[in-house]
DSSP file (Angstrom, degrees, kcal/mol; ACC not computed):
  #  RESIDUE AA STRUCTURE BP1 BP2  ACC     N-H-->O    O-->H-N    N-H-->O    O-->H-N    TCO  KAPPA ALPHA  PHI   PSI    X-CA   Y-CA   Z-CA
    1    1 A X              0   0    0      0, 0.0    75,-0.0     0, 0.0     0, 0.0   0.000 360.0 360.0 360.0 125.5    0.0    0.0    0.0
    2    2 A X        -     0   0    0      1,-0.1    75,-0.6     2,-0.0     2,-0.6  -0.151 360.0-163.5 -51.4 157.1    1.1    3.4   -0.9
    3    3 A X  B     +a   77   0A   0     73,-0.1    75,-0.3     1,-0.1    -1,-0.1  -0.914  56.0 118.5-127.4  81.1    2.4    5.9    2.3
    4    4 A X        +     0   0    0     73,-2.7    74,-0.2    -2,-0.6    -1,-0.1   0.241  32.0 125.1-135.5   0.6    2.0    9.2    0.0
    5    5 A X        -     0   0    0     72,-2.2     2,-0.5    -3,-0.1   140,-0.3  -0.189  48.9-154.0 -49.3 138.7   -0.6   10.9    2.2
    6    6 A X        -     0   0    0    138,-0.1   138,-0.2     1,-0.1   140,-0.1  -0.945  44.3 -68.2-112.7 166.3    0.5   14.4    3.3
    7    7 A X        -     0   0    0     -2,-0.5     2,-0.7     1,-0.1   136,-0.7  -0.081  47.9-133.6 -39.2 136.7   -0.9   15.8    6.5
    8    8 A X        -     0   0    0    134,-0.1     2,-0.2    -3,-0.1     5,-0.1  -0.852  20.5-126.3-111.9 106.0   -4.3   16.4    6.1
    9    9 A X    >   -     0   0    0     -2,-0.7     3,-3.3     1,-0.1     4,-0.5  -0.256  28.0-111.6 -50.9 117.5   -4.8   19.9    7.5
   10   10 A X  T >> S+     0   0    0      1,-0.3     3,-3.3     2,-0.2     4,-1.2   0.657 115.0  61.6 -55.8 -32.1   -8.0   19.6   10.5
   11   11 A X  H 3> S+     0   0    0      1,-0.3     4,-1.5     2,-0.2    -1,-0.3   0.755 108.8  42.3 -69.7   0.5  -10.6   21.7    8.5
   12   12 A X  H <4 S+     0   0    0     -3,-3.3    -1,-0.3     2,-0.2    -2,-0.2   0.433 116.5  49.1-105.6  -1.6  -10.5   18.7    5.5
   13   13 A X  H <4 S+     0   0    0     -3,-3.3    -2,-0.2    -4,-0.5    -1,-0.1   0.493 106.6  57.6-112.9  -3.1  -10.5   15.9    8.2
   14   14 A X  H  X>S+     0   0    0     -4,-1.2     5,-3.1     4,-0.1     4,-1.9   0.875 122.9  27.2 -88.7 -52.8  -13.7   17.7   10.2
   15   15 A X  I  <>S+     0   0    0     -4,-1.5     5,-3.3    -5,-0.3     6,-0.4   0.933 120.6  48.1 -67.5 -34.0  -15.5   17.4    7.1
   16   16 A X  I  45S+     0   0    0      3,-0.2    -1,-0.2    -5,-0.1     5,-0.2   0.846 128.7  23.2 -73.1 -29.9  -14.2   14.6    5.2
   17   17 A X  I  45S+     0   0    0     52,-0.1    -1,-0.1     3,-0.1    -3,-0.1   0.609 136.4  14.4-134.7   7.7  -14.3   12.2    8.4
   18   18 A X  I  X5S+     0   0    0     -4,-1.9     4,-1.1     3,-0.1    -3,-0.2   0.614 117.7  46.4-149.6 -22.6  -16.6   13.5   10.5
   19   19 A X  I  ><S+     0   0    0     -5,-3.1     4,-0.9     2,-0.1     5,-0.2   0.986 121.8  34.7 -59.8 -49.6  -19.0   16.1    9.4
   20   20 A X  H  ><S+     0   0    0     -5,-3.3     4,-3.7     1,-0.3     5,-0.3   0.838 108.6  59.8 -67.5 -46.7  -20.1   14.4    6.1
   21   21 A X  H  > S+     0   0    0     -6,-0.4     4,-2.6     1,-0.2    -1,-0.3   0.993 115.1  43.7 -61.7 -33.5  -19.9   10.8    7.2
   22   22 A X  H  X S+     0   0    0     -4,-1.1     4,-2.9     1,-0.2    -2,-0.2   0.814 111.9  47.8 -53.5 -33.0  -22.6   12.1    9.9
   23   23 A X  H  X S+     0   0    0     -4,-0.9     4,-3.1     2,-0.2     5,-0.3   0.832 108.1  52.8 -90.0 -38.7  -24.7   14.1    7.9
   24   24 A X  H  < S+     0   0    0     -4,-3.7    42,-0.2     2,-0.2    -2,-0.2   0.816 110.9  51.0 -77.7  -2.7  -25.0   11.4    5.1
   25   25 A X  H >X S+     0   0    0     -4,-2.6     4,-1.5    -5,-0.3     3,-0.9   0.928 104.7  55.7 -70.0 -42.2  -26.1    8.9    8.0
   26   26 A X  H 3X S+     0   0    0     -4,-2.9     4,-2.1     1,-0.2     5,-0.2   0.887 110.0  51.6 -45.0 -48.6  -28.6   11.4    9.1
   27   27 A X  H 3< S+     0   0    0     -4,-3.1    -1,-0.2     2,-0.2    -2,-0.1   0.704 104.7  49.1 -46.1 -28.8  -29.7   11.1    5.5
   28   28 A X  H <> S+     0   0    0     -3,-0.9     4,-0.7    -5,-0.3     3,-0.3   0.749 107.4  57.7 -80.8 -38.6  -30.0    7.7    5.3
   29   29 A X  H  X S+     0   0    0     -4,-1.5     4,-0.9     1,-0.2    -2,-0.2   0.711 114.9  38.7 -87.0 -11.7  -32.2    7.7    8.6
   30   30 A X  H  < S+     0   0    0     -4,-2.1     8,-1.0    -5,-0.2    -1,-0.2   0.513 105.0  61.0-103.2  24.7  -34.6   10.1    7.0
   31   31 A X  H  4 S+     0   0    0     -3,-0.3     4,-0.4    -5,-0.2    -2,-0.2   0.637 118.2  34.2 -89.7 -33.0  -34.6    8.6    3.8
   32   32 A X  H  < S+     0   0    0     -4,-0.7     3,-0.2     2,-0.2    -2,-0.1   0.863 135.5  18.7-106.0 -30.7  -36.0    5.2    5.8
   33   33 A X  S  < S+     0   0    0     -4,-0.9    -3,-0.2    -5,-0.2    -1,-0.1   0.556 137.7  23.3-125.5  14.7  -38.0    6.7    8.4
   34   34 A X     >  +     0   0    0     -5,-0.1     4,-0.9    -4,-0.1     3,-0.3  -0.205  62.6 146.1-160.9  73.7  -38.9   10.1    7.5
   35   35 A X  H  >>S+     0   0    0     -4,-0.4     4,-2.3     1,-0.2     5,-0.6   0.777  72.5  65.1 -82.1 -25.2  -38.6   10.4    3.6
   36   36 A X  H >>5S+     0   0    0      1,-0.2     4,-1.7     2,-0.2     3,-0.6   0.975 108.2  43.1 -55.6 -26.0  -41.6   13.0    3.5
   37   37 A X  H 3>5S+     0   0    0      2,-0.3     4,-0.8     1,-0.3    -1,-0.2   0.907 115.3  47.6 -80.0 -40.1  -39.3   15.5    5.5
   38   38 A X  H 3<5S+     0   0    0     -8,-1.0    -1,-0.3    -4,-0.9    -2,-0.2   0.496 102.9  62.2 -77.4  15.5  -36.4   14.6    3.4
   39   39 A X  H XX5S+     0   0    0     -4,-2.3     3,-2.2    -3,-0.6     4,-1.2   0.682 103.5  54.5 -49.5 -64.6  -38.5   15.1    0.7
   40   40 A X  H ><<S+     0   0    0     -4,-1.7     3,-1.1    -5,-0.6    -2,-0.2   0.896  87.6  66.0 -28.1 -63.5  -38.8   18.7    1.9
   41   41 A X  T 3< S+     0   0    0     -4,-0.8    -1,-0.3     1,-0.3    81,-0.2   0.584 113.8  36.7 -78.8   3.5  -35.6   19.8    2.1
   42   42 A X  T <4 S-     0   0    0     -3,-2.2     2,-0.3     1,-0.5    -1,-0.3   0.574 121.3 -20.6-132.3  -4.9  -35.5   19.4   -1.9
   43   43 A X    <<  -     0   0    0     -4,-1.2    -1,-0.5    -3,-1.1    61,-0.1  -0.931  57.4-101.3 175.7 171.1  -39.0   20.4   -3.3
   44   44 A X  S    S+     0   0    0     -2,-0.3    -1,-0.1    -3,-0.1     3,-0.1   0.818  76.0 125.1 -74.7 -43.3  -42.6   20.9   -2.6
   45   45 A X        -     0   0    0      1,-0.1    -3,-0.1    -6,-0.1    -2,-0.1   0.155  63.5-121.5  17.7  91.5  -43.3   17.9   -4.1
   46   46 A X        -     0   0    0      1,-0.1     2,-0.3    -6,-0.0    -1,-0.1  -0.312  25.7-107.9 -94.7 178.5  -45.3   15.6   -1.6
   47   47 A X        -     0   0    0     -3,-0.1     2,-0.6     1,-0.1    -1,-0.1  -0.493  23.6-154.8-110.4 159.6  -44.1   12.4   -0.7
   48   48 A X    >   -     0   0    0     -2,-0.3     3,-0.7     1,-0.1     4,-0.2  -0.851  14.0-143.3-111.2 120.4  -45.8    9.0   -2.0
   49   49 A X  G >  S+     0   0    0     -2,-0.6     3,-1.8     1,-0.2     4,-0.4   0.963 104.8  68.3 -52.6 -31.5  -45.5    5.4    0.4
   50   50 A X  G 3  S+     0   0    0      1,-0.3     3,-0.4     2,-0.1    -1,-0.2   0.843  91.9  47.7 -55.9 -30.3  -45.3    4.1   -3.0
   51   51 A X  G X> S+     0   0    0     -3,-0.7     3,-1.1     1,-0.2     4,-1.0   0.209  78.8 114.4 -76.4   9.2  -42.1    5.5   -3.8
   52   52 A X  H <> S+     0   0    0     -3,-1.8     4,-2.5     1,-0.3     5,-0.2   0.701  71.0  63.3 -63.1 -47.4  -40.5    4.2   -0.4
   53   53 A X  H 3> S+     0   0    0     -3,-0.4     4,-2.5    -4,-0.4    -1,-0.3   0.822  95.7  49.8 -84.8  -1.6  -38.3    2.1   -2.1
   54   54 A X  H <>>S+     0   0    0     -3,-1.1     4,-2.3     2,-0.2     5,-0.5   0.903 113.0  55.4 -65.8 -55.2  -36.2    4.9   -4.2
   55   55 A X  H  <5S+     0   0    0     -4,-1.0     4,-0.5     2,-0.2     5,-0.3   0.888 107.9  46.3 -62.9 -26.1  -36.0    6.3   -0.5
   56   56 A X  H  X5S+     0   0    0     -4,-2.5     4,-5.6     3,-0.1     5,-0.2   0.943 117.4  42.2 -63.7 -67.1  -34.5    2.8    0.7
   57   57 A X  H  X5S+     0   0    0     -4,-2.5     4,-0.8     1,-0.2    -2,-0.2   0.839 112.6  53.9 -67.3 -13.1  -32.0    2.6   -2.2
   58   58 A X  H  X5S+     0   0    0     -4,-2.3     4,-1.8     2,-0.3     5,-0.3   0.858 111.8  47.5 -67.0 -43.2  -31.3    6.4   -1.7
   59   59 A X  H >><S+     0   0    0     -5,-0.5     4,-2.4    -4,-0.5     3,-1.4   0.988 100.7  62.5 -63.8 -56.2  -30.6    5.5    1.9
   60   60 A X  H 3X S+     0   0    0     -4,-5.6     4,-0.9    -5,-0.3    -1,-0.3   0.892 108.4  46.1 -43.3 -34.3  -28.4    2.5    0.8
   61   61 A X  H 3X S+     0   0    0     -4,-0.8     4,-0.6     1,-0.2     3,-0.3   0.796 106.2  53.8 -97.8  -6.0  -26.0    5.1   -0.9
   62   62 A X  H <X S+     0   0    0     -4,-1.8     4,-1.7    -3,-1.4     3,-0.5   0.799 110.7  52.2 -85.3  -7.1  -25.8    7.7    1.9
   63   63 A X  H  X S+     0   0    0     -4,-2.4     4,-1.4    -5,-0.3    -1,-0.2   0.905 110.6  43.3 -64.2 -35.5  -24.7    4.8    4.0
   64   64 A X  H  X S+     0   0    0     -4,-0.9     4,-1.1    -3,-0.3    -1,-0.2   0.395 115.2  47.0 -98.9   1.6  -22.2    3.9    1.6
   65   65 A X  H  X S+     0   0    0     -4,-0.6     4,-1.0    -3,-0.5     5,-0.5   0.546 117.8  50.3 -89.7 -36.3  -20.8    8.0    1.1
   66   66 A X  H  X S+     0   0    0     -4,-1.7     4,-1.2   -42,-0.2     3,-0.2   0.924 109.8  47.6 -90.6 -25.4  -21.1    7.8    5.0
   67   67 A X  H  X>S+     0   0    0     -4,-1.4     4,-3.3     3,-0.2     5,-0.5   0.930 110.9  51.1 -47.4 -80.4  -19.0    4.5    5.1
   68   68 A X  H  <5S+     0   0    0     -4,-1.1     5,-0.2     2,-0.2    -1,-0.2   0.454 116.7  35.8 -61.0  -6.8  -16.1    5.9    2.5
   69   69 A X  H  X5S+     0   0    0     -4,-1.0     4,-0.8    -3,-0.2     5,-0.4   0.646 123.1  47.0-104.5 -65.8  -15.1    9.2    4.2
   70   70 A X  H  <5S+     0   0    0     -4,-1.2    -3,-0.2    -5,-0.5    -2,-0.2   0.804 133.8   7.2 -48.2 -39.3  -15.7    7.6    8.1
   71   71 A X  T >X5S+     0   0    0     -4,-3.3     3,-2.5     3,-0.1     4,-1.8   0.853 124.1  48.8-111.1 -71.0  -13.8    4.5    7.4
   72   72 A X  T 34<S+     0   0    0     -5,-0.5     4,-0.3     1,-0.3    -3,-0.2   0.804 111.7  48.5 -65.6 -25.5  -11.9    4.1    4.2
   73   73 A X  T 3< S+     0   0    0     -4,-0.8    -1,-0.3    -5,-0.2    -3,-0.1   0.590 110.5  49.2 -99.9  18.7  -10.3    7.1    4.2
   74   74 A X  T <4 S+     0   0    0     -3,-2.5    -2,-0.2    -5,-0.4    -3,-0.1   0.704 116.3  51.9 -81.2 -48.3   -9.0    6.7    8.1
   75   75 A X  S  < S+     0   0    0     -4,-1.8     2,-0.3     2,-0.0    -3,-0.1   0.329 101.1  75.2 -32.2 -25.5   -8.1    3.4    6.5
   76   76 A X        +     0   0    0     -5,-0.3   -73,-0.1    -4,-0.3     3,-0.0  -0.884  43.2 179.7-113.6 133.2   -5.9    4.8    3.2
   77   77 A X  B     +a    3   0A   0    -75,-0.6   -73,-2.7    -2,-0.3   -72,-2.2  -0.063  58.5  89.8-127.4  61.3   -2.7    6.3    3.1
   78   78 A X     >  -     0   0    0    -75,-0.3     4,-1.4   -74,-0.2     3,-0.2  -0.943  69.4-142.1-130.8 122.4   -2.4    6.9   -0.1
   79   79 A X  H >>>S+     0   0    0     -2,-0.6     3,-0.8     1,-0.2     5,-0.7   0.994 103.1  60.5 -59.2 -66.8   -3.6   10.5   -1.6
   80   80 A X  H 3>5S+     0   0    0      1,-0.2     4,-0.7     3,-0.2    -1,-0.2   0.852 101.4  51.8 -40.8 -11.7   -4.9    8.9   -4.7
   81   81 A X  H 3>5S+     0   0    0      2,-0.2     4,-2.4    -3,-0.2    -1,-0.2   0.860 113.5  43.3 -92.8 -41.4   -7.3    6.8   -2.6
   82   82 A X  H <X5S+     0   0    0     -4,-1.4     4,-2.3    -3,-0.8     5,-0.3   0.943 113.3  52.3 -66.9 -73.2   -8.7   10.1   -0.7
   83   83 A X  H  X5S+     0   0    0     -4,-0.6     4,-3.8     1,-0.2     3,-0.5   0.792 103.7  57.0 -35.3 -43.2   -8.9   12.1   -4.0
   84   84 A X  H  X<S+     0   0    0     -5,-0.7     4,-2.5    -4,-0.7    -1,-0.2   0.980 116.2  38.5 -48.2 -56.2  -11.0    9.3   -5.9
   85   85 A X  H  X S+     0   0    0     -4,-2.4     4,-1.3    -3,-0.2    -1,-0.3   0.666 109.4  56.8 -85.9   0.6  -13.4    9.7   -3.1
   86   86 A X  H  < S+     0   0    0     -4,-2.3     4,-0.5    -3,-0.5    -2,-0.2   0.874 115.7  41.2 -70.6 -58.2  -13.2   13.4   -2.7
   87   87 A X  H >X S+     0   0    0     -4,-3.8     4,-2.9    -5,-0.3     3,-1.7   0.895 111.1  56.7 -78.4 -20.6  -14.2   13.6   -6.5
   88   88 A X  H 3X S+     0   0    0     -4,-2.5     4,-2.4     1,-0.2     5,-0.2   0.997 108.7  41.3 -36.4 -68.6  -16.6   11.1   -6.4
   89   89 A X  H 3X S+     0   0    0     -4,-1.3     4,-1.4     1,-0.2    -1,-0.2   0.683 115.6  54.4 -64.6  -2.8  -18.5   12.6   -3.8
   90   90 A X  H <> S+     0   0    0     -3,-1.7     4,-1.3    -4,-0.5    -1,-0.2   0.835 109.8  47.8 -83.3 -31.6  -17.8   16.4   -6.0
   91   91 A X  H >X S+     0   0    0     -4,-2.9     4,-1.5     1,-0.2     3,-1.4   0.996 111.6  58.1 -79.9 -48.7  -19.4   14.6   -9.4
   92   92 A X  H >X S+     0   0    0     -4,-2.4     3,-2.5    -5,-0.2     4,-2.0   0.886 105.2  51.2 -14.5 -88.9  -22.2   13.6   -6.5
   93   93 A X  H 3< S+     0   0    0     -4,-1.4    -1,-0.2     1,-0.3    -2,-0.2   0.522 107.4  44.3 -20.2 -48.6  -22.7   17.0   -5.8
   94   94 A X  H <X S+     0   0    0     -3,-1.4     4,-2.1    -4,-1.3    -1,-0.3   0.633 101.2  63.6 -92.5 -14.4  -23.2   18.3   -8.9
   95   95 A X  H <X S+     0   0    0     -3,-2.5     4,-2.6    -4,-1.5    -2,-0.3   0.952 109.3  53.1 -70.6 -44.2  -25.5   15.7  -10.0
   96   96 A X  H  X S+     0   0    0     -4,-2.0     4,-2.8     1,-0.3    -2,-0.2   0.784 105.0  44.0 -48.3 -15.8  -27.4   17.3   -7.0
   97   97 A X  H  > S+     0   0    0      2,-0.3     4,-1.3     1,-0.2    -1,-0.3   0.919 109.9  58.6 -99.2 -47.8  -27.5   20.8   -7.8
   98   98 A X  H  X S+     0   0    0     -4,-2.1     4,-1.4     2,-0.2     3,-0.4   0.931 114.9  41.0 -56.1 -37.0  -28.4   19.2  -11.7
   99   99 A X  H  X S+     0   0    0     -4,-2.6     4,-1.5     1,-0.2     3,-0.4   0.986 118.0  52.8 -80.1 -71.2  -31.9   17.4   -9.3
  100  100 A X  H  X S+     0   0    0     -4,-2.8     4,-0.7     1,-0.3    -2,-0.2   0.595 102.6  48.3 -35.6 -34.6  -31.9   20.6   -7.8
  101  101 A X  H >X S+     0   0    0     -4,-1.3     3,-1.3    -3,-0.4     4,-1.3   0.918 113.6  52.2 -58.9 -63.0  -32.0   22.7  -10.7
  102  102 A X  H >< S+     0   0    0     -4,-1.4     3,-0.8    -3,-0.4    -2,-0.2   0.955 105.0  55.7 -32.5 -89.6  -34.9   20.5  -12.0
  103  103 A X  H 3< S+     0   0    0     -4,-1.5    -1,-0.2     1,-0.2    -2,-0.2   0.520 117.8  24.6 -36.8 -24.0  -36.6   20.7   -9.4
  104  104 A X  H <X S-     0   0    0     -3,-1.3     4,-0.6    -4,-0.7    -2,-0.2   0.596  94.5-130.0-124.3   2.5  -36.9   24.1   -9.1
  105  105 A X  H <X  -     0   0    0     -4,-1.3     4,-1.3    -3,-0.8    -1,-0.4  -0.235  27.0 -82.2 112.7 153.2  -36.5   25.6  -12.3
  106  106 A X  H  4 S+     0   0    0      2,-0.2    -1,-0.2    -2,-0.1    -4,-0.1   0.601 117.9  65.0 108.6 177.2  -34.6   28.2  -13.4
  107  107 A X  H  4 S+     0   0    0     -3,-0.2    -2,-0.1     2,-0.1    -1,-0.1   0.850 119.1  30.1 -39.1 -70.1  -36.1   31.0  -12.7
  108  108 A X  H  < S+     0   0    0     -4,-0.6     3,-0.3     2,-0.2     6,-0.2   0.682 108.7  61.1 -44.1 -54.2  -35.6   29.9   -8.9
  109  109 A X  S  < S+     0   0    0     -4,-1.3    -1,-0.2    -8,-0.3    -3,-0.1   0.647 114.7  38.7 -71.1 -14.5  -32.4   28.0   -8.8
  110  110 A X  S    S+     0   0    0      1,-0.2     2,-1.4    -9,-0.1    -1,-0.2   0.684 108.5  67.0-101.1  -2.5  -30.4   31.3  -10.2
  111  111 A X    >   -     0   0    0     -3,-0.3     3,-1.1     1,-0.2     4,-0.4  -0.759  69.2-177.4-111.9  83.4  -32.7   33.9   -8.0
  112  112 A X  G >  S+     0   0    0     -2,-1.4     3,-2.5     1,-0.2    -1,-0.2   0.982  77.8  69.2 -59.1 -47.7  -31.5   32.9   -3.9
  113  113 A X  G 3  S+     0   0    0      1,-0.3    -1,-0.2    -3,-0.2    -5,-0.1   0.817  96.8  44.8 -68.8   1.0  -33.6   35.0   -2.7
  114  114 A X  G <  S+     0   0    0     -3,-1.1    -1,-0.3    -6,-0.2     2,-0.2   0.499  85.4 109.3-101.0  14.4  -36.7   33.1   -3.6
  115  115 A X  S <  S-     0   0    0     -3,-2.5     3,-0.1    -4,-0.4    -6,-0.0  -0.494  73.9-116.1 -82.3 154.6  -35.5   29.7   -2.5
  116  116 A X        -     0   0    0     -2,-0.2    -1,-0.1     1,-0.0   -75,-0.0   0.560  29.1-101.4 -44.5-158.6  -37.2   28.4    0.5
  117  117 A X  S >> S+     0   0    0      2,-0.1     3,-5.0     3,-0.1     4,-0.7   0.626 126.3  60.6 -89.9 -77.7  -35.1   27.8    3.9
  118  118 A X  H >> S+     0   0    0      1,-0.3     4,-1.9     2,-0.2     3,-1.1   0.666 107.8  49.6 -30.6 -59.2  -35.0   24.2    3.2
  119  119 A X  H 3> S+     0   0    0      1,-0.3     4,-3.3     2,-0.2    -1,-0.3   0.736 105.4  48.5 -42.2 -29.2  -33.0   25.4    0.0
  120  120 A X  H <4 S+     0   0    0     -3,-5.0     4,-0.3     2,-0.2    -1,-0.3   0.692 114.2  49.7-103.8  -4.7  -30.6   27.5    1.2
  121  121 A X  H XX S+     0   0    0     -3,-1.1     4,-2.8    -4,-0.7     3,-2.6   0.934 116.6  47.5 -57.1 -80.2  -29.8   24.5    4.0
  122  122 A X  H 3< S+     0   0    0     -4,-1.9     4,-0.3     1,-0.4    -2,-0.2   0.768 115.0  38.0 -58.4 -63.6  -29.7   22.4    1.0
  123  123 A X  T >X S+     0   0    0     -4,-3.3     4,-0.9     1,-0.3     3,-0.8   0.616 115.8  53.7 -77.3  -1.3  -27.4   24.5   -1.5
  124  124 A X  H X> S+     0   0    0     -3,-2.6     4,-1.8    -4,-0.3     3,-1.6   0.901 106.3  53.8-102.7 -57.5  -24.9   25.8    1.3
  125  125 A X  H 3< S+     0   0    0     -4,-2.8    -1,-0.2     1,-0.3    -2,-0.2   0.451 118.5  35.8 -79.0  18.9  -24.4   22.3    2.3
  126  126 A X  H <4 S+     0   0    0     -3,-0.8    -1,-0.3    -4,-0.3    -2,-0.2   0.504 122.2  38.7-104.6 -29.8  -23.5   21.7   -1.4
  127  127 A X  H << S+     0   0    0     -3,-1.6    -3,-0.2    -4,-0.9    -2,-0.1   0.710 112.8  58.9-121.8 -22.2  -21.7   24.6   -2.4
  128  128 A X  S  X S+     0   0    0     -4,-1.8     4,-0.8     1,-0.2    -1,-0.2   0.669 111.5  31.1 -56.0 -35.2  -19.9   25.0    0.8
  129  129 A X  T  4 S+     0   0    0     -5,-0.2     4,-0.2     2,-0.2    -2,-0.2   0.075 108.1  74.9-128.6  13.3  -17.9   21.9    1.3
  130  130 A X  T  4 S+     0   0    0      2,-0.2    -2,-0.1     3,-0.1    -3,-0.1   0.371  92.8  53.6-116.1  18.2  -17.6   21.4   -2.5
  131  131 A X  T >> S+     0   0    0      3,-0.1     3,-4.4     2,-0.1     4,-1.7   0.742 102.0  61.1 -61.5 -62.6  -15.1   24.0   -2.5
  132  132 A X  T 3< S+     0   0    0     -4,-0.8     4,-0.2     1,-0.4    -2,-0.2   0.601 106.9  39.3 -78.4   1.9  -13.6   22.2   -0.1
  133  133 A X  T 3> S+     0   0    0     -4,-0.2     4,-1.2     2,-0.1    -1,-0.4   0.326 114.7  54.3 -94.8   7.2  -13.1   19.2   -2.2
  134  134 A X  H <> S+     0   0    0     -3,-4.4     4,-0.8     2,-0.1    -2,-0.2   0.867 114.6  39.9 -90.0 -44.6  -12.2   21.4   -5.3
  135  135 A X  H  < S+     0   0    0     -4,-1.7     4,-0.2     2,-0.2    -3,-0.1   0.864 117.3  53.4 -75.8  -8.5   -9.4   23.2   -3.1
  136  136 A X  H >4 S+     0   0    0     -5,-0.4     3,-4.8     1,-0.2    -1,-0.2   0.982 111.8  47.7 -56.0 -62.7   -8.6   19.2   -1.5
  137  137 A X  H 3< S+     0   0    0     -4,-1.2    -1,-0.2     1,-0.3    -2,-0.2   0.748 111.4  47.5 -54.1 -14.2   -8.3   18.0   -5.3
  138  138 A X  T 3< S-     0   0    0     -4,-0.8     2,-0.4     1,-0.1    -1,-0.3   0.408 113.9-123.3-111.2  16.4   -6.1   20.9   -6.0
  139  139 A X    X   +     0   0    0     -3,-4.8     3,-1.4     1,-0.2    -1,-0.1  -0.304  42.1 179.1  54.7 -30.6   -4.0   20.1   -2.8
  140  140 A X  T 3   -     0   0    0     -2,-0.4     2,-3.5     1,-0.3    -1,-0.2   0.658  61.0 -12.3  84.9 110.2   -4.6   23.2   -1.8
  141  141 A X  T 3  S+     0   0    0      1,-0.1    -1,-0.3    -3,-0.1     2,-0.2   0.102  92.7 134.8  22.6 -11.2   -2.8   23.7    1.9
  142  142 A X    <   -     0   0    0     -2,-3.5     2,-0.2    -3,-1.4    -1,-0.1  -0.298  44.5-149.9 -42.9 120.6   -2.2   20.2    2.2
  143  143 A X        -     0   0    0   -136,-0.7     2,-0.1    -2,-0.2    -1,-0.1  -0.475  15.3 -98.9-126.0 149.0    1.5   19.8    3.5
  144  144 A X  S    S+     0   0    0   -138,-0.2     2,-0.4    -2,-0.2  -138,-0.1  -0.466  76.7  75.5 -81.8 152.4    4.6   17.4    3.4
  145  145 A X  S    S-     0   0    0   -140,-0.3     2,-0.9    -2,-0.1     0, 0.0  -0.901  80.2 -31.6 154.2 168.9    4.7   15.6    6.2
  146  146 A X        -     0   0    0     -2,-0.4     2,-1.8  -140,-0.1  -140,-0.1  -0.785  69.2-101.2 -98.2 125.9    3.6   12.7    8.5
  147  147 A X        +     0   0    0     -2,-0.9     2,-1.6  -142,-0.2    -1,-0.1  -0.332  35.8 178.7 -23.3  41.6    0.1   11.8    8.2
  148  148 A X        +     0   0    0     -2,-1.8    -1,-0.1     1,-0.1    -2,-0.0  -0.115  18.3 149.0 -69.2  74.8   -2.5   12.7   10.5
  149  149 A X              0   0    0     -2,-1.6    -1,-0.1     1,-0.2    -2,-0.0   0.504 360.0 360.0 -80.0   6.3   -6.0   11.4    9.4
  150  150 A X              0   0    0    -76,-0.0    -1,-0.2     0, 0.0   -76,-0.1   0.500 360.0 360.0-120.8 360.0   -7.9   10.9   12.6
């Protein structure tokens, strides 16, 4: 296994290994037991029991986003191994803001001041911490050095 990690500076190891993996469990537990509310946070839309399983498999991947930053990259020390899942989870991102778009048009998705609260949760947790994988991918303060991931 590669050793090529450089010190991972704390504000890219509070999100990458412990805000995100948290928030995308919390997703997964209202994906399975309270989809109508995460249903909310992304349109007006109301929510159908019939659709319950898209909100299962939805859940199955924040489990498995919450999985690869909490474990496998405490697990890697090899930079290539973090970056893969740093841009995974950026091309993630953007497919949201593309669902987002959709969803609201637009008209709305370029105008902030008409989004909802539930919107402006939603795109600040998107637009915020995918900077901070653009400046991760671009090394970006990341330092020579002995490894600190935990």
């Amino acid at each position: 296994m590669a050793n090529n990690l450089p010190t991972i500076p704390l504000a890219y190891r509070i999100l990458l290994l412990w805000f995100e993996p948290l928030a995308a469990f919390n997703g997964a537990l209202l994906c399975l037991f309270s989809p109508s509310t995460f249903l909310r946070t992304f349109t007006v839309l109301p929510y159908t029991a019939s659709s319950q399983v898209i909100y299962d498999q939805l859940a199955a991947c924040y489990v498995l986003f919450a999985w690869n930053e909490a474990v496998v990259l405490r697990c890697s020390q090899d930079l290539r191994v973090w970056k893969a899942i740093v841009l995974g989870i950026l091309v993630c991102d953007m497919v949201h803001l593309y669902a987002s778009w959709h969803a609201l048009g637009t008209e709305v998705f370029l105008r902030p001041w008409l989004w909802r609260p539930e919107e402006w949760v939603n795109h600040t947790l998107l637009y915020g911490p995918g900077a901070m994988r653009v400046a991760f991918l671009m090394e970006v303060g990341l330092g020579k050095g002995t490894a600190k991931t935990n």
